[in-house]
C-alpha positions as CSV (number, residue, x, y, z in Angstrom):
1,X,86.9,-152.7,70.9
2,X,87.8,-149.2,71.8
3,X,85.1,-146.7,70.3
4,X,86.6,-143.9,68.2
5,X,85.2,-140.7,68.4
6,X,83.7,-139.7,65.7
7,X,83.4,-136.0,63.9
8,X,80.9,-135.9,61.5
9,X,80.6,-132.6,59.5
10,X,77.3,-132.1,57.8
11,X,76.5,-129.8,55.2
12,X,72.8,-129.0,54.8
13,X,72.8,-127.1,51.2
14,X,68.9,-126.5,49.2
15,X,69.5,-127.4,45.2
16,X,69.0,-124.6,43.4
17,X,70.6,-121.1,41.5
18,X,71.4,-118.6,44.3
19,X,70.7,-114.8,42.8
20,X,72.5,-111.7,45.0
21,X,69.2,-109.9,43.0
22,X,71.8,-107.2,42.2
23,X,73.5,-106.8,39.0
24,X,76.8,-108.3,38.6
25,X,77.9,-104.8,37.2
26,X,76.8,-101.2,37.9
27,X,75.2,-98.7,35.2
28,X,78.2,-97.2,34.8
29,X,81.1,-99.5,34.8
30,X,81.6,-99.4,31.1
31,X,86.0,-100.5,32.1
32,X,84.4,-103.8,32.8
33,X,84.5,-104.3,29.4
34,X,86.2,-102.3,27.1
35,X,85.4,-104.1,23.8
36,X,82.0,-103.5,24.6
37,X,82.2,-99.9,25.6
38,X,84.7,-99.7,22.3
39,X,81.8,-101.2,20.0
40,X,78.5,-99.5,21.7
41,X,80.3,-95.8,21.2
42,X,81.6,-96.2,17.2
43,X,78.4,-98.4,16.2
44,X,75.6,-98.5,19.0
45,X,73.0,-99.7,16.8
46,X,74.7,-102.6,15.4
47,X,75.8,-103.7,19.2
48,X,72.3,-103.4,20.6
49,X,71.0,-105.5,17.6
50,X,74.2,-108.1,19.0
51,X,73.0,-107.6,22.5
52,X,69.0,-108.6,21.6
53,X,69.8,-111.6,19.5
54,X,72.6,-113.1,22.9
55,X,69.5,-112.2,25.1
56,X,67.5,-114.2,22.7
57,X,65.4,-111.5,21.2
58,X,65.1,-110.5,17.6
59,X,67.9,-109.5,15.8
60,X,66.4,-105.9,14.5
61,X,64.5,-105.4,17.5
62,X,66.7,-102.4,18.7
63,X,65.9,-100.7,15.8
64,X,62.2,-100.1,16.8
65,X,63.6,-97.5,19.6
66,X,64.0,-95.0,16.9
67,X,59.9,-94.5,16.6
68,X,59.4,-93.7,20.4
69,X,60.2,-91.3,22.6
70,X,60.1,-94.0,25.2
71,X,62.5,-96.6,23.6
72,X,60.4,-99.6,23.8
73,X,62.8,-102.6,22.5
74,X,65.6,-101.4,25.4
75,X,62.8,-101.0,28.5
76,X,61.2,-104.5,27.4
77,X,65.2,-106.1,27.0
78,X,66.0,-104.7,30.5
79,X,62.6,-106.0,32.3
80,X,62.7,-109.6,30.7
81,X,66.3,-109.5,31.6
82,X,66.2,-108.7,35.2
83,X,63.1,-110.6,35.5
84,X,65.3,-113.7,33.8
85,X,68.2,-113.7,36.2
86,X,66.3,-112.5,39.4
87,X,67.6,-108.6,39.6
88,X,65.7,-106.6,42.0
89,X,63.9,-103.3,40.3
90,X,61.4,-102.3,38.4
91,X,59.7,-101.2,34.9
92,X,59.8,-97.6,36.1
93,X,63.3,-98.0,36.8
94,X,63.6,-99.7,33.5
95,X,61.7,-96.4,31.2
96,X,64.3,-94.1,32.9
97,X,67.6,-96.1,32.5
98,X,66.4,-97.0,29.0
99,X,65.5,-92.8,28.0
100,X,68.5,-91.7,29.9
101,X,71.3,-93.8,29.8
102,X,70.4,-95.6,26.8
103,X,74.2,-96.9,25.6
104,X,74.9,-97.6,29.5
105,X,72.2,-99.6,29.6
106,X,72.4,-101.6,26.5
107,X,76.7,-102.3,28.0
108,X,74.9,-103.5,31.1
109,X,72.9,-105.9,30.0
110,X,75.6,-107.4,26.9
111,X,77.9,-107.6,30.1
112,X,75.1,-109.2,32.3
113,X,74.6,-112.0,29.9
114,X,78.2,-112.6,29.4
115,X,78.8,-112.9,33.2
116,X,75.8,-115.1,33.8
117,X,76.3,-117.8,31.1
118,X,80.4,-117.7,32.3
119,X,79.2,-118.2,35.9
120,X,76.8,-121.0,34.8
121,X,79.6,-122.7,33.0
122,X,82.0,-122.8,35.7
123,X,79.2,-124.0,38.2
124,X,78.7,-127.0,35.7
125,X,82.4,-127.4,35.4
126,X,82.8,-127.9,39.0
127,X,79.8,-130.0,39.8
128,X,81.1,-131.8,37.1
129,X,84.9,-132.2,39.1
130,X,82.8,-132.7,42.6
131,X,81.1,-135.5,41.4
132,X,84.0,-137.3,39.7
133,X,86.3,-136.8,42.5
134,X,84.1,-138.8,44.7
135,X,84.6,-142.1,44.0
136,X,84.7,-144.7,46.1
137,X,87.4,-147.7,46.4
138,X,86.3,-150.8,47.8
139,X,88.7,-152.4,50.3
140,X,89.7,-156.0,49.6
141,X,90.7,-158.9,51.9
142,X,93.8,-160.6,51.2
143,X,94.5,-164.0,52.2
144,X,96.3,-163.4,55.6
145,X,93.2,-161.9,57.4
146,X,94.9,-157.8,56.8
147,X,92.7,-155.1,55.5
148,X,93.4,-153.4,52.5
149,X,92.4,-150.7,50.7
150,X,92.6,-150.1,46.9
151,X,95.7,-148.5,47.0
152,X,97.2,-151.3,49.1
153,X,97.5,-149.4,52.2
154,X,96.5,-151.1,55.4
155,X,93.8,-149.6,57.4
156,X,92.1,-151.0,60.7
157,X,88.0,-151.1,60.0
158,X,87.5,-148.8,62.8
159,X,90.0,-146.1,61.8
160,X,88.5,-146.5,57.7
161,X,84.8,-145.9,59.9
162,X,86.1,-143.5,60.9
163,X,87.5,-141.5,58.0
164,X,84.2,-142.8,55.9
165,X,82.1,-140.2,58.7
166,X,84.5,-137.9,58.7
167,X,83.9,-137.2,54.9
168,X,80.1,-137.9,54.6
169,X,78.3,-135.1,53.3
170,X,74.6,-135.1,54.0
171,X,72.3,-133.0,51.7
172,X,68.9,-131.5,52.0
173,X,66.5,-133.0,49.0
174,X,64.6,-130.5,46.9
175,X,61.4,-129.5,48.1
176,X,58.2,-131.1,46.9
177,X,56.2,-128.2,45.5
178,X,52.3,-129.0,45.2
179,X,50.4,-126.4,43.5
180,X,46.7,-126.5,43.3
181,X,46.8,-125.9,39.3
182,X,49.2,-127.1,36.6
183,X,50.6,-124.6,34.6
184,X,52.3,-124.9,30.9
185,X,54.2,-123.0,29.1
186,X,51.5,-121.1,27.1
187,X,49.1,-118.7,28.2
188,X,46.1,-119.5,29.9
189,X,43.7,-117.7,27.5
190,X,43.9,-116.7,23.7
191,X,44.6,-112.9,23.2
192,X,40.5,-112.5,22.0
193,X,39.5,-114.5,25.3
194,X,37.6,-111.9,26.4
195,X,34.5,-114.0,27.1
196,X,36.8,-115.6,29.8
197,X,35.9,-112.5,32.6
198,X,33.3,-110.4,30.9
199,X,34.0,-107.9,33.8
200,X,37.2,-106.7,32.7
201,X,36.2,-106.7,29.3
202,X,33.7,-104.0,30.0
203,X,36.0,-102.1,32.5
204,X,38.4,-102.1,29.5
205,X,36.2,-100.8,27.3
206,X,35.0,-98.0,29.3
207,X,37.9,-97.0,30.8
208,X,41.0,-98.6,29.1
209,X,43.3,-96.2,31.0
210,X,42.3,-97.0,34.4
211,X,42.1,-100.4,33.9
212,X,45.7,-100.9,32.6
213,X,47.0,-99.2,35.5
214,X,45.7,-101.0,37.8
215,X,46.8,-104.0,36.1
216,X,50.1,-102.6,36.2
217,X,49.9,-101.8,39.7
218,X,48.5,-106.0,40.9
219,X,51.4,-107.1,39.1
220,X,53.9,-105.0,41.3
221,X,54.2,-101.6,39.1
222,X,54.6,-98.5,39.3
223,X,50.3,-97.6,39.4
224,X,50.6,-94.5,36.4
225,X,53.1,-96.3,34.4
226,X,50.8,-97.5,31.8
227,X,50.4,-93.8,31.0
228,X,53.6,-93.5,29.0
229,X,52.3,-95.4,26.5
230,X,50.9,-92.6,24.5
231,X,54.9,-91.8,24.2
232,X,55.8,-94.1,21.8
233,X,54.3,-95.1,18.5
234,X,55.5,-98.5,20.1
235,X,53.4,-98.8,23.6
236,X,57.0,-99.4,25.4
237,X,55.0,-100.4,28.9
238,X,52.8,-102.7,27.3
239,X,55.6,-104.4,25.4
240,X,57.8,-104.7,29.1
241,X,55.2,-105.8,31.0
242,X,54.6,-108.5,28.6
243,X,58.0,-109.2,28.0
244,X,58.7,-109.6,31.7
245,X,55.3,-111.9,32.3
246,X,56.1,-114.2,30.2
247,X,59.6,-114.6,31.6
248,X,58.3,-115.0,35.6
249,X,55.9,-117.1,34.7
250,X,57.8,-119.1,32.1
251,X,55.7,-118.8,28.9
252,X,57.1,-119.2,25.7
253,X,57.1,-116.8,23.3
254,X,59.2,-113.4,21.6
255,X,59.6,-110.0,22.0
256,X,58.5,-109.9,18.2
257,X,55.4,-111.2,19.0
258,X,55.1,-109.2,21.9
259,X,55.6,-106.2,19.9
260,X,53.0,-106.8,17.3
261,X,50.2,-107.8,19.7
262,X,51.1,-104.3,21.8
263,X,50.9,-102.3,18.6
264,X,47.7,-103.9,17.0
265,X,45.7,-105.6,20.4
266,X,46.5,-103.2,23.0
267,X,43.8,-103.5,25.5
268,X,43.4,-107.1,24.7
269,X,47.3,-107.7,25.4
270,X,46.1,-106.0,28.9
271,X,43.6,-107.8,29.7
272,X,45.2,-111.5,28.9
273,X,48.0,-110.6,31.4
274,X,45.1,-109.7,33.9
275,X,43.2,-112.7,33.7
276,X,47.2,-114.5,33.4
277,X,47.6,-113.1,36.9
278,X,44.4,-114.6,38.1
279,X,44.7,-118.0,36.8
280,X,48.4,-117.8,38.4
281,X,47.5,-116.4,41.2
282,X,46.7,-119.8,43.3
283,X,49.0,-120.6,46.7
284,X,52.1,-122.6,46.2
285,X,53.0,-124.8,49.5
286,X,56.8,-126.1,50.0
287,X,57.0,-129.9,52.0
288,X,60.0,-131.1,52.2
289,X,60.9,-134.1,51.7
290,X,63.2,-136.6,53.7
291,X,65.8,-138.5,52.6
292,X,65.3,-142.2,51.9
């Protein structure tokens, strides 16, 4: 039998969320949406209180932003956000967007949220219409030796091969990712686990300032950032840099919480996220795995 050529198209695609790590809409763009724009300019307090509870904050959290000069609820909403949904930036970024352009910012995060949960839901409505659509029908033999398909259309086995190649669509399998620790979804010491590195205990004791920025600056910050705290009744920093740990590293928790362990534990709220960076800190190695 004649040998058909063959054209085999494969798709090599790694499972996962792809991020642009831009936001979908600028600072400014308030005509995105109006309704928004409508209900932040009559009523902003009411819409930023919206805004926190869709983000999954507390309800009256916004309201905390009066007490500061540095509004602390709005910075800590923007870092967990971006830090959420893979945006590119930083805390300092996050202080000036949330002192300046406070309504702007509070419309670009209510229309962040909105465009992320609609792309999610078309993704899973076409993933969903992918996999049904491929579905395959079994030929059947009929009595007189002819070879038929399901929709009683006769095809020769080299030619339905053929096609059968033609449409294959190999995928990459997810990455095997070995760590060299297991991590939860709590934090890997108590708040009073200062016994845990009696190092930075003392260095926090002695020199509180100093120590939180440079734990501000080994977790990627701006190094005099902590310094703003002494803004805000609220410490605003220490609230965003919690708020945005426990999103990267996946630990549960609120912004509520958050805000009453930065108001009544401050250096202790620093110095669980330094030794939270250290227990994290371990090498992650990727193997891929082959198909079976």
């Amino acid at each position: 039998m004649e040998r058909l050529p063959v054209e085999l198209t494969v798709v090599r695609s790694q499972p996962g969320p792809v991020s642009d790590g831009q936001w979908s809409t600028g600072l400014c763009e308030c005509y995105g949406d109006m309704s928004d724009c409508c209900f932040a300019l009559w009523c902003l307090p009411v819409f930023a209180c919206k805004t926190s509870r869709a983000a999954g904050g507390c309800v009256c959290l916004p309201l905390l932003d009066c007490v500061s000069c540095v509004p602390p609820a709005s910075l800590a909403m923007r870092a967990a956000v971006r830090e959420r949904y893979g945006i590119e930036g930083s805390v300092y970024s996050d202080c000036f967007y949330g002192c300046c352009c406070y309504p702007l910012s509070w419309c670009q995060i209510s229309r962040e949220i909105k465009r992320r949960a609609a792309a999610l839901s078309n993704a899973q409505t076409s993933s969903y219409s992918s996999s049904s659509s491929k579905r395959w029908h079994y030929s059947q033999v009929s009595k007189s030796g002819q070879f038929l398909s399901a929709t009683n259309s006769r095809l020769d086995p080299a030619a339905l091969y053929t096609d059968i190649m033609a449409k294959m669509v190999v995928q990459q399998p997810q990455p095997i990712v070995t760590t060299t620790a297991s991590y939860s979804n709590q934090w890997g010491t108590g708040i009073c686990d200062c016994c845990e590195n009696m190092a930075e205990c003392c260095f926090a004791f002695w020199c509180f300032p100093c120590f939180a920025c440079s734990t501000s600056r080994k977790f990627g910050e701006c190094l005099c950032l902590p310094l703003l705290d002494g803004f805000g009744l609220i410490p605003p920093i220490t609230l965003g840099m919690r708020a945005k740990m426990r999103e990267r590293y996946g630990i549960e928790g609120s912004m509520c919480n958050d805000c009453l362990y930065s108001f009544f534990c401050l250096p202790c709220v620093w110095c669980q996220m330094s030794r939270e960076m250290k227990l994290r800190g371990h090498s992650i190695t990727f193997i891929n795995s082959r198909a079976r």
